[in-house]
Structure formats: C-alpha cells, structure tokens
C-alpha positions as CSV (number, residue, x, y, z in Angstrom):
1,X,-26.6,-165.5,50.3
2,X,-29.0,-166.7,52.8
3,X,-28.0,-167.7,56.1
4,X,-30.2,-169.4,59.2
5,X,-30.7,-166.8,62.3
6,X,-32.5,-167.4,65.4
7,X,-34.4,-165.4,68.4
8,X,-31.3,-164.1,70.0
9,X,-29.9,-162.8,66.3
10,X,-30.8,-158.7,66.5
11,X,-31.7,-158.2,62.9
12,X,-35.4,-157.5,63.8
13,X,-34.7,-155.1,66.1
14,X,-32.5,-152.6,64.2
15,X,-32.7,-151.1,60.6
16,X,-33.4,-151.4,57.9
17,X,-35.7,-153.6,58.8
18,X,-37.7,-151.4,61.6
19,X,-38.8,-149.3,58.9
20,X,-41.3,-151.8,57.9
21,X,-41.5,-153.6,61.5
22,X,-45.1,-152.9,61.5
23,X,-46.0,-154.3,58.0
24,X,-43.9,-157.4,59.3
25,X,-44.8,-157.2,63.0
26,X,-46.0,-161.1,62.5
27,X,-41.7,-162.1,61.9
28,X,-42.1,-161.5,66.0
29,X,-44.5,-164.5,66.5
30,X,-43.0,-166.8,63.6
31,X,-39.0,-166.5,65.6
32,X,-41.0,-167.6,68.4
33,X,-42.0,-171.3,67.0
34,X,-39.9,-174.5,67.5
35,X,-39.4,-175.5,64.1
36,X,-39.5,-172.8,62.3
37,X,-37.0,-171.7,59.3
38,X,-35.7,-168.1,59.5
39,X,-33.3,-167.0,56.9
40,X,-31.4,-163.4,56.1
41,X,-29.7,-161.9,53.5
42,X,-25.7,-161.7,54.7
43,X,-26.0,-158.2,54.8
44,X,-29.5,-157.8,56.0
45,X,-31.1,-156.8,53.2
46,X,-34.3,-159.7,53.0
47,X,-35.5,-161.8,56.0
48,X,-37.7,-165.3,55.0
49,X,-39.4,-167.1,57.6
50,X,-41.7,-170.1,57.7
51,X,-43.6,-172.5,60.1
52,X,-44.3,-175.5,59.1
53,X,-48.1,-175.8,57.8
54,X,-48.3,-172.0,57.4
55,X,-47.3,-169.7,53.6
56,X,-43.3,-168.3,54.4
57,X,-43.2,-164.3,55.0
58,X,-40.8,-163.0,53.1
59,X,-39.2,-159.2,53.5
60,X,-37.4,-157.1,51.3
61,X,-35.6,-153.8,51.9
62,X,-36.9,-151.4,49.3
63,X,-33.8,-149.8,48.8
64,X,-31.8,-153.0,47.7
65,X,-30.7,-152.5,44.1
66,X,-31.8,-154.3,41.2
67,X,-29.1,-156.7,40.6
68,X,-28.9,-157.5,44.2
69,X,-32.9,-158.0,44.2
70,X,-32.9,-160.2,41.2
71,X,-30.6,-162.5,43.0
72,X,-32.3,-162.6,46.3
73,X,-35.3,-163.6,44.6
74,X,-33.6,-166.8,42.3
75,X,-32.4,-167.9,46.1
76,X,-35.7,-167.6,47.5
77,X,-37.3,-169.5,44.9
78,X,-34.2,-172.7,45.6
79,X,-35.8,-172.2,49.2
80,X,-39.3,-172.5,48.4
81,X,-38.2,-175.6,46.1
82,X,-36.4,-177.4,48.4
83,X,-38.8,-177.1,52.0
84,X,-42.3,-177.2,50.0
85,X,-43.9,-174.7,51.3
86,X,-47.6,-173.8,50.5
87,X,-47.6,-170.3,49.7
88,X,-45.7,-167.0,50.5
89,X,-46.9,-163.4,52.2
90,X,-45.1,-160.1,51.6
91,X,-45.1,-156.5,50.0
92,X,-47.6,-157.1,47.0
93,X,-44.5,-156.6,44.3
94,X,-42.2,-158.6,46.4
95,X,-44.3,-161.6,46.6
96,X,-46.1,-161.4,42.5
97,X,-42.0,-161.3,41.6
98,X,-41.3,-164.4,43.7
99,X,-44.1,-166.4,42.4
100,X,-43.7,-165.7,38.7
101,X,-40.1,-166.4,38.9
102,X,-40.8,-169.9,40.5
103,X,-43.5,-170.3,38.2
104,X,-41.4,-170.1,35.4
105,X,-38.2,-171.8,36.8
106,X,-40.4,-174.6,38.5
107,X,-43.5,-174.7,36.6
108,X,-45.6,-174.2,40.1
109,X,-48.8,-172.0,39.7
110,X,-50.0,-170.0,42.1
111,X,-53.4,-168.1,43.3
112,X,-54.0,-165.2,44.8
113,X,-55.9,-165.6,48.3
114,X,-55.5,-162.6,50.8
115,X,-54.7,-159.0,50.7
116,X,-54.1,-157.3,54.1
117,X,-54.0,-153.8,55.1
118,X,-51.2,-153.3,58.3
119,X,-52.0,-150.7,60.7
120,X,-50.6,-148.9,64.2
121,X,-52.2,-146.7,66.3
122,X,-50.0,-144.4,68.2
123,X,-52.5,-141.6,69.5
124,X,-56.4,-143.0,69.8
125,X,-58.2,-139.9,68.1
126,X,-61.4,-140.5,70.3
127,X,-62.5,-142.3,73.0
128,X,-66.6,-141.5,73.2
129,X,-67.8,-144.6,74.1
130,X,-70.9,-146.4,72.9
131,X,-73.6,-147.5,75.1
132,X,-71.8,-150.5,77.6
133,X,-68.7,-151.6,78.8
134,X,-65.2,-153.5,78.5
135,X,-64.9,-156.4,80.2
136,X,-62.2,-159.3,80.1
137,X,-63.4,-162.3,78.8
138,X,-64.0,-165.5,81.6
139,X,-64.9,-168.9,81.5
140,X,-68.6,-168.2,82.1
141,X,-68.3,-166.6,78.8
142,X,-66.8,-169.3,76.9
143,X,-70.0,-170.3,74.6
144,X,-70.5,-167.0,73.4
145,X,-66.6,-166.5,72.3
146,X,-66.9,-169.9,70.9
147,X,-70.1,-168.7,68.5
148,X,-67.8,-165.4,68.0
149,X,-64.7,-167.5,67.1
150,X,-66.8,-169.5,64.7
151,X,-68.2,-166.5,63.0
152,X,-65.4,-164.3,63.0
153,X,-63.4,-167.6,61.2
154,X,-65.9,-168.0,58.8
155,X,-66.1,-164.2,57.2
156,X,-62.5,-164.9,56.6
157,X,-62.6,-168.0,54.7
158,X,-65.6,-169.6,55.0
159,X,-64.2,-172.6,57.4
160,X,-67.2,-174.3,59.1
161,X,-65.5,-175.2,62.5
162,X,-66.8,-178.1,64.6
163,X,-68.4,-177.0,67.9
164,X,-66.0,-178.8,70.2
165,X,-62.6,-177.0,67.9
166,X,-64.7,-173.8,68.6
167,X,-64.9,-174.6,72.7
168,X,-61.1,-175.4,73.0
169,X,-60.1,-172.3,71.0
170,X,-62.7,-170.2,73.2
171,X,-61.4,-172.0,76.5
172,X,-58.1,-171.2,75.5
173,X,-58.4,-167.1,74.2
174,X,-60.0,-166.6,77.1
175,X,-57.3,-168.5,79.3
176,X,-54.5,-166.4,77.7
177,X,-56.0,-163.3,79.8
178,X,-56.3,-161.2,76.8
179,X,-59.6,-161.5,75.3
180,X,-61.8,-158.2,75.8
181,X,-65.4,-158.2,75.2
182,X,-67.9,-155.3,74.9
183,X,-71.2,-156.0,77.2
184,X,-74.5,-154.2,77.3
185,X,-76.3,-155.2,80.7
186,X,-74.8,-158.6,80.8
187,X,-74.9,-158.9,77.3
188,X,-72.0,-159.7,75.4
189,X,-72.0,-158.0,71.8
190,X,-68.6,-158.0,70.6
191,X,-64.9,-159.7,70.7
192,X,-61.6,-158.5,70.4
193,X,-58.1,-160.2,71.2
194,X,-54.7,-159.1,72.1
195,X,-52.7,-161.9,70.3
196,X,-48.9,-160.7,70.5
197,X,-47.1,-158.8,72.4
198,X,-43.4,-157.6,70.2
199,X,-40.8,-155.5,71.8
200,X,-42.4,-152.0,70.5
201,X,-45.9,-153.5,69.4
202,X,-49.1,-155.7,70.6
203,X,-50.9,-157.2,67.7
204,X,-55.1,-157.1,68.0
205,X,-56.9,-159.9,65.9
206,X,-60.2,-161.5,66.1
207,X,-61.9,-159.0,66.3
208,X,-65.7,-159.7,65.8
209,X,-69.6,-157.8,66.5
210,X,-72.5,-160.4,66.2
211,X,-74.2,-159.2,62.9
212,X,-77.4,-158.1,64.2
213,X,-75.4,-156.0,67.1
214,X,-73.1,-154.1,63.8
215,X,-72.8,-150.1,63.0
216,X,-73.8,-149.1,66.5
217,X,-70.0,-148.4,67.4
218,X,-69.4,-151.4,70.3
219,X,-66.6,-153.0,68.1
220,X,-64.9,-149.1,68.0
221,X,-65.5,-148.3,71.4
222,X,-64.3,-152.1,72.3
223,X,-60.8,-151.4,69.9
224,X,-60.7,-147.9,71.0
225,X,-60.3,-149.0,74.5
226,X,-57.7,-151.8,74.3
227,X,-56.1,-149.6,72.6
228,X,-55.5,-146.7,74.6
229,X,-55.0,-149.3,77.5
230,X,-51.9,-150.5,75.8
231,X,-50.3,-147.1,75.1
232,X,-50.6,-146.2,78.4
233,X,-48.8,-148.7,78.8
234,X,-46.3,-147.5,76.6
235,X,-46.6,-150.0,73.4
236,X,-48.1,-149.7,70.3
237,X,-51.0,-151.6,69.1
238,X,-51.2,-152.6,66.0
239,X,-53.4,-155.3,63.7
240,X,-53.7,-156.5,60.0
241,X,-57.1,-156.2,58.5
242,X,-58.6,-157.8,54.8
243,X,-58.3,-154.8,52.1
244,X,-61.3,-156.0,51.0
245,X,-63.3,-155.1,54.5
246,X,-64.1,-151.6,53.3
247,X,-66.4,-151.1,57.6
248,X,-62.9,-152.5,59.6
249,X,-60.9,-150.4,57.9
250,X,-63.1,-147.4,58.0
251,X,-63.8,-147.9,62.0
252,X,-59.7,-148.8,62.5
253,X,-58.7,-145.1,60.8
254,X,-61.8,-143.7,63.1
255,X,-60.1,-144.8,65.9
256,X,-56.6,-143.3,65.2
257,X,-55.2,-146.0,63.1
258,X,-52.5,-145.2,60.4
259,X,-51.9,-147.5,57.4
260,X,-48.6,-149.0,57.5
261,X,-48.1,-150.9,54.3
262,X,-49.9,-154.1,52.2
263,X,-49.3,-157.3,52.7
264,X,-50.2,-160.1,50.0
265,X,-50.6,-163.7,50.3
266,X,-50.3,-165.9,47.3
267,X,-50.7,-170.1,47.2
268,X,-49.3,-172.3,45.1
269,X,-50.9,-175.1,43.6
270,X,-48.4,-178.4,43.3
C-alpha cells in the first residue's frame, strides 16, 4: 500500500533506496515542489513522485519479490488513473511493466520518448585543460546564454523557443550563481549549469558547445572543472545524459564519469 510522505519523511536518505540515489537523484528536486505528489510503499520498497505538468518518477527496489512487485505495479497504475498524469520515468523494466499493465487495464497507449544514461563522478580522471578559461556566467553575458539555452533545448526536442522565453531563462540561470561558461579571449564558447544541489550530490545539466566551437575539448575542460570544484567541496557531481548522444557520453566517461543506471521515459497518449 501506498502512502503520501513529504520533505521531512527520511526515506530518501537511507536504504534501500541510496543504492539507486544517483539513477533517482531528480526525487531531490521533485520533494522540493509545492504541489507535488510523493507516494511510498509501507515498507519502503517503491517511491512515486509527480509535479503537476511533468511524467511521475517512479522507483522500485530491485530486490522486491515478484508477488509483491506485481501488486505495486496494479496500485501504481489506480494512481496514474486517478491524477492523469502524462507519462512516467524509471528503470527501463520498471516503467515498460507499468505502462503495459495500464494499457491493458485502462486501454491508454503509450510512446516511447527518452532514454537517459545517469552518471557520478567521484575522482575527475584528468584535468588538462583546453585552450581558455572558466568563468561564471553574468548579466553582460546574458544574450549569448540565451542563444545557448535555445540551442541546447532544441537538440533535445526540437522546441523552437521565443527569444524573449530564451532571455528570462538566461536572466534567470545566470541569476542562480551557478552557470559556468568556458571563454577564449572574451569569447564565450560553451555552457554548463549546476542545477541542484542534494544532500550527497549536485546535478550538472545544460550543458552546451556552439556547434562550430565542438570536439576541441572546451565543453570537457568546462565539466571537468565544475566538477573537481564541487568535490573539493566534498559533493558529488552527477548529471543524466540522452543514450542516444554517443560524443556526451564519451567526453562524461573521459572525464571520470561512471554509469549509474538507465532511466526511461514513456508518454501516454489519452
């Protein structure tokens, strides 16, 4: 049985669930919203969490037994029925399980849309920089994060963002004090963004390199260094990356990355 927990409840903080904390880091950020839905098994065995207009995460320890697993998956599909919810990311078995059984209990198709590799760095393996420098991010730079944002959104899924959304997200990255960019005599070449800071983990996302700037090693050097900057300050950074980005995952393992699980996002179509 499922029952409602919030911030203050420790079962993200203890096992079994720290053995996939990484995989799941993202439950850190989604406790943290003011409507959202957090759920756990009784005995804290599966963890489902949602904010409203995003797909529900949904965890399940691998050692739970088959009867018990069959059962937490019926209840999750009651859930999904009753809060309409768009889609659902987890462990690759995990989530094709769920969505078949609601298929065929609810008659609700789904699609695949994202696979995700999850990674943590806890040694950087090399830190030989390429030609420039890391800099943090300021207003004066706002324009070029904005043209960053708007590509780096767009290799994802193609979204075509208006210039004014891409301003107010550039204004604000860059007001959050923890946007890094890579610069080459006053020119900026490439992003990267500390987006979340867990209790054992800070999550790196957006990161981007203007194509023509590409395989001349600023977006490594530029990862490489926020990385080592946030172990010496004794946490672990960590970041999800698309399976299908053969380069990011190539550079992330470079740099001392170490693969930490899938994670697989399916949508339903109502």
């Amino acid at each position: 049985m499922f029952i409602s927990f919030n911030k203050e409840d420790n079962i993200l903080n203890e096992k079994p669930f720290l053995g996939d904390e990484v995989q799941f880091n993202i439950f850190h950020k989604i406790i943290e919203g003011n409507e959202v839905l957090s759920l756990k098994a009784e005995n804290g065995n599966a963890i489902a969490m949602h904010n409203p207009g995003y797909e529900m995460w949904v965890w399940v320890n691998e050692e739970t037994d088959t009867n018990e697993f069959e059962n937490i998956i019926k209840e999750l599909c009651s859930i999904l029925d009753d809060n309409d919810i768009s889609g659902i990311s987890g462990n690759p078995d995990v989530v094709k399980k769920i969505a078949d059984v609601y298929f065929n209990h609810f008659n609700v198709s789904y699609k695949e849309y994202m696979e995700m590799n999850a990674y943590e760095c806890n040694r950087v393996v090399s830190l030989e920089n390429s030609k420039g420098k890391m800099i943090k991010a300021e207003l004066k730079h706002k324009d070029i994060v904005a043209e960053y944002c708007h590509g780096f959104k767009k290799s994802i899924n193609g979204d075509d963002i208006e210039k004014e959304v891409q301003l107010c997200e550039a204004e604000k990255l860059i007001n959050s004090g923890n946007l890094y960019l890579w610069e080459i005599e006053d020119k900026v070449v490439s992003m990267a963004n500390i987006a979340h800071k867990s209790p054992r983990h800070c999550r790196i996302n957006n990161v981007y390199t203007k194509t023509e700037e590409r395989k001349k090693g600023y977006c490594t050097s530029l990862v490489a260094n926020i990385s080592s900057k946030l172990l010496e300050n004794g946490i672990i950074p960590m970041l999800y990356v698309e399976v299908g980005n053969i380069a990011a995952n190539k550079i992330y393992r470079n740099i001392g990355y170490e693969h930490r699980g899938k994670i697989n996002t399916i949508m339903f179509i109502y």
